[in-house]
C-alpha positions in Angstrom: 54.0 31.7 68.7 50.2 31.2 70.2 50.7 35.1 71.3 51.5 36.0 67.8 48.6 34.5 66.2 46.3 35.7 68.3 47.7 39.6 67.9 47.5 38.7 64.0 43.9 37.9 64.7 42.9 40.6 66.7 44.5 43.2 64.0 42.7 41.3 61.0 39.3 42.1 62.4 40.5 46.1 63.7 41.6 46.4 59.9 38.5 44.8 58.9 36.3 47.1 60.7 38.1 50.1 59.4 37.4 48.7 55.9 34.0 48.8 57.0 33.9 51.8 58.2 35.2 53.3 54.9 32.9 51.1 52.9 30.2 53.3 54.8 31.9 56.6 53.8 32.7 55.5 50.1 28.9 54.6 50.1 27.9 57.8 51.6 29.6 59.5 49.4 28.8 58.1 46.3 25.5 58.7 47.5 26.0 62.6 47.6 28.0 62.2 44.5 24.3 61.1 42.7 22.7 63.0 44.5 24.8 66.7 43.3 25.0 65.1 39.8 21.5 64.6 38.8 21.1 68.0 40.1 23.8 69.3 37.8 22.4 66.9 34.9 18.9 68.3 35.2 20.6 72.4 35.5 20.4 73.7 31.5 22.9 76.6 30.7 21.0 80.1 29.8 22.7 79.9 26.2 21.9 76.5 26.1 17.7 76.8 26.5 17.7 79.5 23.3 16.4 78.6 20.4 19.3 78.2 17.7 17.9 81.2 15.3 18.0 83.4 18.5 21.7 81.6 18.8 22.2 82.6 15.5 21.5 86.2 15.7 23.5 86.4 18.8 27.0 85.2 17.0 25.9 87.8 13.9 26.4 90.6 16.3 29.3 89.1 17.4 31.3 89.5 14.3 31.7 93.1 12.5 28.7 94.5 11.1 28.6 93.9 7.7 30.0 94.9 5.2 33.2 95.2 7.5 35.1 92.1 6.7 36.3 90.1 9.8 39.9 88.7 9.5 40.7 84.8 8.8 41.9 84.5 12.6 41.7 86.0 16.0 38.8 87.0 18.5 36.8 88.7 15.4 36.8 85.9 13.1 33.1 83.6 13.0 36.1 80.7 12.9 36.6 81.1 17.1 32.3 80.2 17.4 32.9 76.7 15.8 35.2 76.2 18.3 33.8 76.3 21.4 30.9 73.3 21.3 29.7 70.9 19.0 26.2 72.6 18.9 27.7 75.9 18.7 29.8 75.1 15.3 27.0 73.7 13.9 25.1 76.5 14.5 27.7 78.6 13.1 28.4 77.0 10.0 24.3 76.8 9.2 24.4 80.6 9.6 25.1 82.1 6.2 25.1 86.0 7.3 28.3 84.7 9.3 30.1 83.9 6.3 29.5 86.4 3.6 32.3 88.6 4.1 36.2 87.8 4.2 39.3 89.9 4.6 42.1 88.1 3.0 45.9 89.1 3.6 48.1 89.0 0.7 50.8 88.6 3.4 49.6 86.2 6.3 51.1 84.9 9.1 49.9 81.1 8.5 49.5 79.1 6.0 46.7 79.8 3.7 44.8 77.6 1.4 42.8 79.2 -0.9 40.0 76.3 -1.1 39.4 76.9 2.8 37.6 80.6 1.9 34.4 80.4 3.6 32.4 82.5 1.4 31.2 78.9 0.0 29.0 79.0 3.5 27.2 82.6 3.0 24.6 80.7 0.4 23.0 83.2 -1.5 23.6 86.5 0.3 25.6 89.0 -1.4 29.1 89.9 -0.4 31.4 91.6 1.0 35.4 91.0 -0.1 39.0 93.1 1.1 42.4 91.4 -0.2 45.0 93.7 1.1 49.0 93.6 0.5 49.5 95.1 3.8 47.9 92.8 6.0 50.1 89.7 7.9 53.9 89.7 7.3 54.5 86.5 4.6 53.6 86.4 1.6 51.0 84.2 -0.1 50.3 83.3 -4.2 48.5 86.6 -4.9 46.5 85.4 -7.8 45.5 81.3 -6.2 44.4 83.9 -4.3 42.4 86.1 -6.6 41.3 83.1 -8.5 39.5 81.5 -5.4 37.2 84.6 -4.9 37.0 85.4 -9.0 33.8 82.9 -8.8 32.0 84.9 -6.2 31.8 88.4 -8.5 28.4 87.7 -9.0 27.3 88.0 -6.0 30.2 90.3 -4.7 28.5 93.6 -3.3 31.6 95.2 -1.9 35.3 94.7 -3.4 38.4 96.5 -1.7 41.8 95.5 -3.5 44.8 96.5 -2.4 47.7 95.0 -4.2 51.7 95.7 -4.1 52.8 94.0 -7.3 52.0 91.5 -10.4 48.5 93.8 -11.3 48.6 91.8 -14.7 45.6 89.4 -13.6 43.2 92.5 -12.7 42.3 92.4 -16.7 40.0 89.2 -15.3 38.1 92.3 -13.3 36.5 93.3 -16.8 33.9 90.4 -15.6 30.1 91.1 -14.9 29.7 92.2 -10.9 26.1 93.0 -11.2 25.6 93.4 -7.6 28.6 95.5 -7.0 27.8 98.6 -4.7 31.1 99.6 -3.7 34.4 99.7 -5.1 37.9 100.3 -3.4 41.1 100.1 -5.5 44.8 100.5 -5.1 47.7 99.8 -6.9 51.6 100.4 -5.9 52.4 99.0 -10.6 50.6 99.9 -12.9 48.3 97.5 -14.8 49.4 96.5 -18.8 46.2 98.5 -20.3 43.0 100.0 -19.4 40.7 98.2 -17.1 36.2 98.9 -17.8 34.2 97.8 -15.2 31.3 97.8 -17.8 29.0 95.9 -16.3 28.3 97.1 -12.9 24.7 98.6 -12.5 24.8 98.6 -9.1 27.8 100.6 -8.1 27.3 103.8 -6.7 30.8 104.3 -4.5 34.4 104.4 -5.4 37.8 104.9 -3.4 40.9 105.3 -6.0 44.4 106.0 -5.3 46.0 108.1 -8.1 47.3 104.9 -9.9 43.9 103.3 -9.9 42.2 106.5 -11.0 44.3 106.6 -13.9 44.2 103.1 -15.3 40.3 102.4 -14.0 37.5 102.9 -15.9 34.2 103.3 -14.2 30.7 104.0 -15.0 31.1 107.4 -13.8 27.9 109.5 -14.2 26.0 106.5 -11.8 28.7 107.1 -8.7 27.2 109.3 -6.2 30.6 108.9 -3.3 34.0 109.3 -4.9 37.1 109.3 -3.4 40.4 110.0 -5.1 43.8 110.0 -3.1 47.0 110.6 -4.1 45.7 112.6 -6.5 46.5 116.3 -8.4 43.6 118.0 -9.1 44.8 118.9 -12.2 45.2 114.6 -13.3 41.7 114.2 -11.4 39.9 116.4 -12.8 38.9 114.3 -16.4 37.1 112.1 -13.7 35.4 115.0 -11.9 33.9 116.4 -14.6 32.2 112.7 -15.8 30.7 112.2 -12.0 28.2 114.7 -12.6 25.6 112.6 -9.7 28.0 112.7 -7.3 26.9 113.8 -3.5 29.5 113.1 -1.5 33.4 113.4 -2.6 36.5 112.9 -0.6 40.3 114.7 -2.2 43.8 114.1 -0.8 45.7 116.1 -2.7 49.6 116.3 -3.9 50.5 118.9 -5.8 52.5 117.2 -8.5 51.4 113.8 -10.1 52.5 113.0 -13.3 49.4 111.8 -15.8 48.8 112.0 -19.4 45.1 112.8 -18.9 45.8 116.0 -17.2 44.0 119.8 -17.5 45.9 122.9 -16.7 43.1 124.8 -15.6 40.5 122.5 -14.9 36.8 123.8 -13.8 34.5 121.4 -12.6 30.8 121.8 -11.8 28.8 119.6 -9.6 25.6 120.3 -9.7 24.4 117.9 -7.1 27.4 117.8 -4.8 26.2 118.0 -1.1 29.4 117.4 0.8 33.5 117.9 0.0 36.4 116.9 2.1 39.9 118.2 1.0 43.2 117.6 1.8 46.5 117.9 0.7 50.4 118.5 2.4 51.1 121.3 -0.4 49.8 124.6 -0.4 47.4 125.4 -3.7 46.1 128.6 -4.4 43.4 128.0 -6.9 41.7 124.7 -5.6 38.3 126.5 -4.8 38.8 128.5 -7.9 37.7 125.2 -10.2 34.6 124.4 -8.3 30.8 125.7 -8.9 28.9 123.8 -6.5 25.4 124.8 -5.7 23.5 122.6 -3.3 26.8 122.1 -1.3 25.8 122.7 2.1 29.2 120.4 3.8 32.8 121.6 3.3 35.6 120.3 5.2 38.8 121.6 4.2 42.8 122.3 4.7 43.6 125.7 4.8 47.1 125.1 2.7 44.2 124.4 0.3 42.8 128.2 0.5 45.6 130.0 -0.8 47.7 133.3 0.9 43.7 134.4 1.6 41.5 131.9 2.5 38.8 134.5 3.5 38.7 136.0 0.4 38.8 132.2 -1.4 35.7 131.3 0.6 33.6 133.8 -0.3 34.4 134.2 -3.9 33.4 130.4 -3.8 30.1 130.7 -1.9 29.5 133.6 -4.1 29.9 132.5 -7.3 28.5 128.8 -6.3 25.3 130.3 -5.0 25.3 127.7 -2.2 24.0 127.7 1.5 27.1 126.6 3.3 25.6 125.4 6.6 28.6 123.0 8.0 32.8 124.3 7.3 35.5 122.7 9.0 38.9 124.2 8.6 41.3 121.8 9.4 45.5 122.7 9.5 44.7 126.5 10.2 46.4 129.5 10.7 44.1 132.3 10.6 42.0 133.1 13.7 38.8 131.0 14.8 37.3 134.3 15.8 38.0 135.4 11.5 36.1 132.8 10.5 33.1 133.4 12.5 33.1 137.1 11.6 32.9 136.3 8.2 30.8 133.8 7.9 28.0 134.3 10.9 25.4 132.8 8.5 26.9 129.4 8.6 25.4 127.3 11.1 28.1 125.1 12.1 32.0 126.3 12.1 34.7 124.1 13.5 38.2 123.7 13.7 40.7 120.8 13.8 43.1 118.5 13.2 43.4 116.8 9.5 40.7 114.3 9.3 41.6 111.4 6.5 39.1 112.1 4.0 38.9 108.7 2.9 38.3 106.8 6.1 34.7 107.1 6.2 34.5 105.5 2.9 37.0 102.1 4.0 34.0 100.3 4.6 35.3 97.0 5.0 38.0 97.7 7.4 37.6 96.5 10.9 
């Protein structure tokens, strides 16, 4: 019993000197601990020493350049910023420029409230707005939709629509958009009645599928870029003749579209027309043979567009245009590079190549 004790004895004080001995080592270590976290407390982040307005300009660049319209989601929405760091979503959401242009899928993958459009945040920039029915997979209410960005038209500077179905609203279009610079329309129905944009001072580009040339009505002689799509030349030509400013145009052409406002033999002079692009699956055997153009010095075009001679269409063209043709690209050809260049050796620069979309240049606001 004695012997017992006294082993109980000895092992209290061997475990209380190991406590002891860890005390020292907790103590030491806590002591380091300080030690590397004052140093890590007093350490500033490089982003973090930046004033916010160079902050600021930093997260602009990080989203499309305007007037491309980032999406509602993903790694190119201003939405991932305000969720990285309290300071960082503050800066964000005091940043209007981050704000003041939307793309908006008629068909999203999420649910989408209408009130949470953040074009509320871009105070009082102008902007920059694309609702598309082929975006996302489910569908939405197209006009809560509409409705939520209706109240921005004043200060809307860029509007792409494209719409599948239920066009009847689009009659609210005939509204005032006074900053409106850019206009991009498509419709799969068509609208109830003519639609005017009237009151647009502003606008100086349009992109129309044949549906929306038809049924739109647009300040034509103030356009200076048109492009029609989907489009005879016969149906587009009514338009053609009105855009009598117009520097830049864009035609993909079908060879059959049936319109009321149609002219058999159309012939369409441009006087200030610097730059065409033409396309179309059909051949057509006449489509040089309606343009005068004299100051155009660009022409990119489809060979199916040049008829059984495109040599001979060329030259009549220049000829009769008077123009000094310094850039033609032949896209979809069949006769010989080495033709071409015979002649035409006054043209400065002659290329060949696949079909170029004549209206992607103009899709402004896609990303």
């Amino acid at each position: 019993m004695l012997q017992r004790l006294a082993e109980d004895r000895a092992r209290l004080a061997e475990l209380d000197s190991q406590i002891l001995e860890l005390e020292l080592a907790f103590a030491t270590l806590r002591s380091q601990r300080s030690v590397v976290k004052e140093r890590l407390d007093t350490y500033k982040y490089p982003v973090l020493t930046l004033p916010n307005e160079v902050i600021a300009d930093i997260f602009v660049h990080f989203i499309p350049e305007y007037p491309a319209c980032p999406p509602l989601g993903g790694s190119q929405s201003p939405l991932l910023l305000t969720r990285i760091c309290r300071l960082w979503r503050e800066i964000a959401h005091a940043t209007p420029k981050l704000w003041r242009a939307v793309s908006l899928p008629i068909r999203n993958p999420f649910p989408l409230d209408p009130k949470n459009i953040w074009l509320s945040r871009a105070g009082f920039f102008p902007l920059a707005i694309r609702m598309n029915e082929t975006d996302g997979h489910y569908d939405v209410d197209e006009w809560s939709l509409f409705a939520a960005i209706l109240p921005y038209r004043l200060r809307c500077e860029y509007l792409e629509l494209r719409l599948g179905y239920d066009v009847v609203y689009l009659a609210s279009l005939e509204s005032d958009f006074p900053l409106l610079k850019h206009l991009d329309l498509e419709f799969d129905e068509e609208p109830d009645d003519k639609i005017e944009f009237s009151s647009v001072p502003m606008l100086r580009s349009a992109v129309l599928d044949g549906v929306a040339a038809y049924w739109i009505v647009l300040p034509w002689s103030q356009l200076t870029t048109l492009a029609l799509h989907t489009v005879s030349l016969n149906s587009c030509a009514p338009i053609l003749e009105k855009v009598t400013n117009l520097s830049e145009c864009s035609l993909d052409l079908r060879l059959y579209f049936n319109s009321e406002n149609y002219i058999a033999d159309p012939h369409i002079m441009l006087p200030r027309l610097k730059s065409l692009t033409a396309n179309g699956d059909e051949p057509m055997n006449t489509f040089l043979d309606s343009f005068t153009l004299p100051l155009l010095s660009k022409l990119n075009v489809c060979e199916k567009l040049l008829g059984p001679d495109p040599i001979s269409s060329l030259t009549t063209f220049i000829s009769r245009s008077e123009c000094k043709l310094q850039c033609l690209r032949i896209s979809c050809m069949q006769a010989g590079s080495t033709t071409y260049s015979a002649a035409f050796p006054s043209i400065q620069e002659l290329s060949f190549g696949p079909v170029k979309d004549p209206q992607q240049p103009l899709h402004l606001l896609s990303v």
